[in-house]
N, C-alpha and C positions, 0 to 999 in steps of 0.2 A: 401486187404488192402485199396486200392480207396476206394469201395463200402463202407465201413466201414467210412473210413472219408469222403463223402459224406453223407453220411446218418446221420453222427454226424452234418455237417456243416448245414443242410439242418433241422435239430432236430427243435421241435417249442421253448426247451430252448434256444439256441443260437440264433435264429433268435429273439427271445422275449428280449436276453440280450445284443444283438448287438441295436436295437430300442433304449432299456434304455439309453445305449453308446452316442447314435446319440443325443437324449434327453440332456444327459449331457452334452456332447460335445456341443453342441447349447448354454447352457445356459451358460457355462463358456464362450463363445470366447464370449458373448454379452456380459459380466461382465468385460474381459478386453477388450473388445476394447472401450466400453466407458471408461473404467479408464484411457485409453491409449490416449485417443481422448481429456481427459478433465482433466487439472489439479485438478478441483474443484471436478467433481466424484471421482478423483482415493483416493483425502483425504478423502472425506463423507463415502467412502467402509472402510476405513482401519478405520475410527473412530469406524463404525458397527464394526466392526472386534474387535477393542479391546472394545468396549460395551458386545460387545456375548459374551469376553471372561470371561469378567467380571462378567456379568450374567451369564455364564455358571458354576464359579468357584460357585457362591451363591449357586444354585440349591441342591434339596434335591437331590441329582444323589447318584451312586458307584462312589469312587475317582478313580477307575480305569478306568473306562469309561467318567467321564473329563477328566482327565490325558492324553489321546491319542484323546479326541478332541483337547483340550488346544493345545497340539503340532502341531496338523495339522493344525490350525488355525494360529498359531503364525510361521509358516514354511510359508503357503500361504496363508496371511492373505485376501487375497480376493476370492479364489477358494475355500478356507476350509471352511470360512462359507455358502457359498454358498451350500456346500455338506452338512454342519452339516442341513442348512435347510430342504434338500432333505431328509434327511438318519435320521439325529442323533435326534433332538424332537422328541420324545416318546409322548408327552400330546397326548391326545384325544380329540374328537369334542366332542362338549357339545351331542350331539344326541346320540353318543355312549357312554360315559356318565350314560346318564339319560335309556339307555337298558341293562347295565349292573347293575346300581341300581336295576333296574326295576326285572332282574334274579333274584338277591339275596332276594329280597323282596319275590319271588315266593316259593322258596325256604324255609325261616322261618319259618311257621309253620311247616314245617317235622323236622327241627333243632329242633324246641322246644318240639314237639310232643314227638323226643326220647330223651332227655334232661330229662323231666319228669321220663321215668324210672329208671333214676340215674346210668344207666352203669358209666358214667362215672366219678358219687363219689365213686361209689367202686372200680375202679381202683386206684383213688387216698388212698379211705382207706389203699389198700394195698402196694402201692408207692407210695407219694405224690411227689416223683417228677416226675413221669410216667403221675400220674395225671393232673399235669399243663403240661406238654407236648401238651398230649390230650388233653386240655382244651384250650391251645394254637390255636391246628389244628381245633377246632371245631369252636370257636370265629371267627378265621378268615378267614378261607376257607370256613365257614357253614357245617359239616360234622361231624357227630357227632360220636361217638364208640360204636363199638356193641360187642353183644355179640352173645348166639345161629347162630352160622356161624363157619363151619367145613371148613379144610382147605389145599389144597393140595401146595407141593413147586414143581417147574419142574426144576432140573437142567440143563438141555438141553432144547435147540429147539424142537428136536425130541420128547422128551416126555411133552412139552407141545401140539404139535402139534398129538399126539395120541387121548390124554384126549381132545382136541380140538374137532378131527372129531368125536367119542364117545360122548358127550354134544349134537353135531350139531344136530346131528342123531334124539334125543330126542326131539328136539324143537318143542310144540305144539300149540303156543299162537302167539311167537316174536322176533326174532334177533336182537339186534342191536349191529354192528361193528363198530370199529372208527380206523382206524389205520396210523400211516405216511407214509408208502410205499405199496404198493400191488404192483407184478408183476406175469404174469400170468407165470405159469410153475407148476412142480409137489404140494408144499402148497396151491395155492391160486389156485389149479387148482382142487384138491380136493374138497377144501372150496367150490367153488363155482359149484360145480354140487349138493353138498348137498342143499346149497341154495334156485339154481334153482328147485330141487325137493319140498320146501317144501313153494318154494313160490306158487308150482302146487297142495301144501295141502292144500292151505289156509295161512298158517303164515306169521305175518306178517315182511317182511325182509326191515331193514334200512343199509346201507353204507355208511360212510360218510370218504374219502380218502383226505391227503392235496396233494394240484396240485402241490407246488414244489419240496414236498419228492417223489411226483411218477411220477415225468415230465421226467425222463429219463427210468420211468418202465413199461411203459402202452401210448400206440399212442395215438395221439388225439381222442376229441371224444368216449374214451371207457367209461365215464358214460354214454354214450346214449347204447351203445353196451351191457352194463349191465341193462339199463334200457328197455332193449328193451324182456327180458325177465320177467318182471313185479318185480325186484327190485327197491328202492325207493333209489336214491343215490345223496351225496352231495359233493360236490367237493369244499374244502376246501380252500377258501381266491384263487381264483384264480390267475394264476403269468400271469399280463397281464402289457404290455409294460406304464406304469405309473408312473414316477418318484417319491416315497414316502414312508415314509417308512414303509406304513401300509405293504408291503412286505417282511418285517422283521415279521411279527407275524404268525409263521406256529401251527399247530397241530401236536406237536408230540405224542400225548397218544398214545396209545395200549389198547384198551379195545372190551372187545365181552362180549355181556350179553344174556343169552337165560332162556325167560320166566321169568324175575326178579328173577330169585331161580338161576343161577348159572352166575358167571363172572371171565373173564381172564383180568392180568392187567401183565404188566413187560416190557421186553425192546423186544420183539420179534416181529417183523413185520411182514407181508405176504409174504415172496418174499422167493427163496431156499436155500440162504447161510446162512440163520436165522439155517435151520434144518439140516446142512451140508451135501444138496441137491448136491452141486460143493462147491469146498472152493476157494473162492472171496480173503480171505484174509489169509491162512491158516485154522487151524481148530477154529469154531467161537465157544465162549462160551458165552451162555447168560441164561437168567433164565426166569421164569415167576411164576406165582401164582393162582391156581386155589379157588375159595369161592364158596360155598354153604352156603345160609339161609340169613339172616337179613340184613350184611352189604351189600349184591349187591345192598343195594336199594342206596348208595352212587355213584355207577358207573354208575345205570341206570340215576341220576338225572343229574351228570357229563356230559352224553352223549343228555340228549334230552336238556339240557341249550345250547352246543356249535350246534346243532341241530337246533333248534329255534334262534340262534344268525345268523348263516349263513345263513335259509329259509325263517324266518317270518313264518314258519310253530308252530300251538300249541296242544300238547298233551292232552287228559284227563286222567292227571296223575297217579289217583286211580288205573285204566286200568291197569297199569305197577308192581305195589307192588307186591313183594314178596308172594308168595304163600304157604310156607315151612317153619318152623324150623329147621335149624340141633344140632346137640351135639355141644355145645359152645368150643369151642379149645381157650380157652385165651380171650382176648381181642382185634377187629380187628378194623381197622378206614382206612379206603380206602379215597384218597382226592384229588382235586384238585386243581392246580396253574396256573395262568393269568396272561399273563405280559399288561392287562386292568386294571388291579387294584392296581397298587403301592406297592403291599404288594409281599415280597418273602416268600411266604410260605415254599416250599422245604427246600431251602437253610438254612434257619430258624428251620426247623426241623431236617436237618443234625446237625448243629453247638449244638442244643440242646441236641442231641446225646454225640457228644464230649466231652459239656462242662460237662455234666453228669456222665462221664465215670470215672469209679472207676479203673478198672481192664486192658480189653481191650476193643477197638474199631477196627473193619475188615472193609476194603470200598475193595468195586469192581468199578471203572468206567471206561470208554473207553478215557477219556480228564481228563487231571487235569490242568487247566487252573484255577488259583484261584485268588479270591479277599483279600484283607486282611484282612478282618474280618476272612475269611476262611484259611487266610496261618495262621496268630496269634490263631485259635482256636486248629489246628493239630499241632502246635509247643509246646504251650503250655502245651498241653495235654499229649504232649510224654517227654517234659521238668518235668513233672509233677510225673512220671513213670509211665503212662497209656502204654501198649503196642500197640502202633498205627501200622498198619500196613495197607497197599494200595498197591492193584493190577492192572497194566496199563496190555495196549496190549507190544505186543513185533513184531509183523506186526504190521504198520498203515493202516487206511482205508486214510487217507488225507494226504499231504506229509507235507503241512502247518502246521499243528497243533500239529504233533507228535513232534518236536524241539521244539516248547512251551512248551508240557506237560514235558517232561525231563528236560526244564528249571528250576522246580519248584522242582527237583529232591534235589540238593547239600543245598540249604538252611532245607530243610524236613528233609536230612536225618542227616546235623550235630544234626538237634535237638532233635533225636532220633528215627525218624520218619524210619520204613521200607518199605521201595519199593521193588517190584517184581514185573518184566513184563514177560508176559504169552510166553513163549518159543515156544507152539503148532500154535501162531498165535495171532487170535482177542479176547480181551475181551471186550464185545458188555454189559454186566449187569451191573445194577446200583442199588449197596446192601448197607446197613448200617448194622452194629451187632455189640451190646455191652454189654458186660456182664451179659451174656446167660438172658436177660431181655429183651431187644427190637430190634425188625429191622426192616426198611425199604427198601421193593422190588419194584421198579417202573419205572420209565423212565427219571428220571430225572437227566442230567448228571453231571459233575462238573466242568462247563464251563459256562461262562457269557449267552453264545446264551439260556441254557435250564432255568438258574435261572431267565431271565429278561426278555427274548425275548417269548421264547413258552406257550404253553396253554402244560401243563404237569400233571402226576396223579401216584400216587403212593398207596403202603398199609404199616400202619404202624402197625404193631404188637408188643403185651405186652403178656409175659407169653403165648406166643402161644408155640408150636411144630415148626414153622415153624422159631424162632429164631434158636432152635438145628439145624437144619437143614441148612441152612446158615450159621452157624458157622462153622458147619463142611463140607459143602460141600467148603467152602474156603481154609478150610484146606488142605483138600483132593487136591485142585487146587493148589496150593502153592508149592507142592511138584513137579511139572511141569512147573514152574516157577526159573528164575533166581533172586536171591537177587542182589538189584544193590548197590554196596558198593562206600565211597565216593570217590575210585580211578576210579570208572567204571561214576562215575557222572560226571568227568570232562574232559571235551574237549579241542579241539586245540582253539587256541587266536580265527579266524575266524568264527570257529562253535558258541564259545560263544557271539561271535558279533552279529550273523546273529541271532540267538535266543535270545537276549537280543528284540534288533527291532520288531521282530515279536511278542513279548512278550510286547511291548509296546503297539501293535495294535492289541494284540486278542481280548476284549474287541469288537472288531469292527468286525471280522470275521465272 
């Protein structure tokens, strides 16, 4: 038990978020104690104070993310904005800026290239509102919808993780992985012996890991420990003791591509409670998605853009194209989301989902932490008589966050909205399904941090196989589930208190 917390205390996270600590701590006792020292400072801070707030209220933001700065700010009007400086501005430098123009510019002619073959008016022939969907994701993410691209769903960890090392096997050309956690043990332990073997073929192998999803799964220095085997690996927006809040933008994708002809994308990381190697939190349920043929060229461009944003490293793109047709399964558009660019893609693509929903709407996420655009879109839509239904965990992985998301429980479910949380333990997927027409399987959660804050990537399918399949593999999951009714929704005075609060400041979490 020592050992253990030793070894926690001594972690490079804590020693990197105690620095932060010391950092902040600094900057505030300088902040009052001139305010303290000087009539004339402590007025000029509180006038900034209500200027920020002022301008904070203008700003194109989420109301819900002013809303719990506004409070903090007006609670401590000289310490909060001090923090909102550190933490809360999202703008970018003009430098970053003009490299993110600068991607998306890279990018257009492949937009336009498959643009030209009109996949995506003939999806709208056949659904014009499927079509502006796609048309949506393709304008603003740059990602455009394929077709010839066959397609596997994984209901489990375990069985994406078969078809996983089956793929690896095969790879002749190029790996490339992107993921938010690796930890070494039986998944990533497999993984990478295949790796290492076929970086001794010649192929060519990329890694690219974020440092503070894997800061507690892998020691210091193990990208040099994998590099030292002749993989090529990137270590993601490193978390290094800097007051700012460029440390809010993690990588959470999930993607593996080998050879541009096959790609995995979903909510499944490297680590063994993904495949319920041990259960971490009970039994874990989550999903992924396997493609073959056209649209992995979406995942592979995904992967060397955040690639090239992290290295300064650059591709010869041609190199990487797909090499294969497969038997077209529907309509498939894989894509990604940057909280660089002002634009909430996902989020945007979920609500389109809803607001389209004739019949039913099925969601799987781990967090329902919502904005209101997103409470008013599930209300509506079950006010409406769309059978909305949403499955939570019934373990939490966070002690924090799970009293948020049941927060969100009693107003959902008067509006007809049903909840069910997963009785076996965690549910880790992140699905959309709506009348047996479209779904989206990806990474992206339903919580402020994955819509605003992360670099995220999903697949959206039309008249695939892989909608039935989702539909019913929920189904199937449901029946292991508790329905949470509006007597089961409501808590003692205190519990509602203490979730009211937190639910002020999840937005900030």
């Amino acid at each position: 038990m020592i050992k253990k917390l030793l070894k926690f205390l001594t972690s490079r996270m804590v020693i990197v978020a105690v620095l932060i600590l010391l950092q902040m701590a600094f900057v505030v006792n300088l902040v009052v104690y001139l305010s303290s020292a000087s009539v004339y400072v402590y007025s000029l801070l509180e006038l900034v104070s209500a200027a920020s707030v002022i301008w904070l209220v203008s700003k194109n933001e989420n109301p819900s993310y002013k809303l719990a700065w506004v409070i903090l700010i007006m609670a401590f009007p000289i310490v909060g904005i001090v923090f909102y400086l550190m933490f809360g501005d999202k703008r970018m430098s003009k430098g970053l800026s003009r490299k993110i123009e600068g991607y998306y510019k890279d990018i257009l002619p492949f937009v336009e290239e498959q643009s030209h073959k009109g996949v995506g008016r003939s999806l709208g022939e056949e659904d014009a509102f499927l079509g502006r969907q796609a048309a949506y994701i393709t304008r603003i993410s740059g990602a455009p919808v394929f077709q010839n691209t066959s397609v596997q769903y994984c209901e489990l960890g375990e069985v994406k993780f078969r078809y996983l090392l089956e793929e690896l096997q095969k790879a002749r050309h190029f790996i490339f992985l992107e993921y938010f956690i690796i930890e070494p043990g039986k998944m990533f332990g497999d993984v990478l012996k295949i790796l290492q073997q076929k970086v001794r073929e010649g192929v060519e192998v990329r890694l690219m890991y974020d440092d503070l999803g894997s800061i507690q799964t892998v020691p210091p220095g193990y990208d040099k420990v994998l590099a030292s085997s002749g993989i090529r690996v990137c270590v993601f927006n490193p978390f290094r003791p800097h007051v700012n809040s460029v440390l809010n933008y993690r990588d959470h994708r999930k993607i593996c591509v080998i050879d541009g002809n096959v790609g995995f994308t979903g909510g499944i990381n490297l680590a063994d409670e993904y495949i319920n190697a041990y259960q971490k939190h009970g039994h874990w349920k989550d999903t992924a998605v396997m493609l073959k043929g056209e649209a992995v060229w979406n995942l592979t461009l995904l992967f060397m853009q955040l690639w090239c944003f992290s290295t300064g490293d650059e591709f010869d793109v041609e190199r990487y194209r797909p090499t294969v047709e497969a038997e077209s399964d529907g309509y498939v558009q894989p894509f990604g989301d940057s909280p660089l660019d002002s634009l909430n893609v996902a989020e945007n693509a979920y609500m389109q989902i809803i607001n389209g929903a004739t019949n039913y709407v099925y969601i799987t996420t781990p967090y329902l932490i919502l904005d209101n655009e997103m409470l008013g879109a599930l209300t509506l839509a079950a006010q409406s008589g769309v059978d909305v239904r949403i499955m939570t965990p019934h373990v939490p992985d966070k002690w924090f966050v799970h009293p948020v998301t049941r927060s969100f429980y009693l107003p959902l479910i008067k509006a007809g909205v049903k909840i069910y949380e997963y009785s076996p333990g965690f549910v880790h997927a992140k699905m959309f399904v709506a009348d047996d027409k479209v779904a989206i399987v990806g990474t992206t959660n339903m919580d402020y941090r994955s819509f605003y804050l992360h670099f995220e990537c999903g697949v959206a399918f039309y008249f695939s196989k892989v909608v039935g399949a989702v539909k019913q593999d929920i189904l199937d999951t449901l029946q292991r589930c508790e329905l949470i009714t509006e007597k089961k929704a409501g808590a003692r005075w205190y519990v509602r208190l203490g979730r009211a609060l937190l639910r002020i400041f999840a937005p900030l979490m």
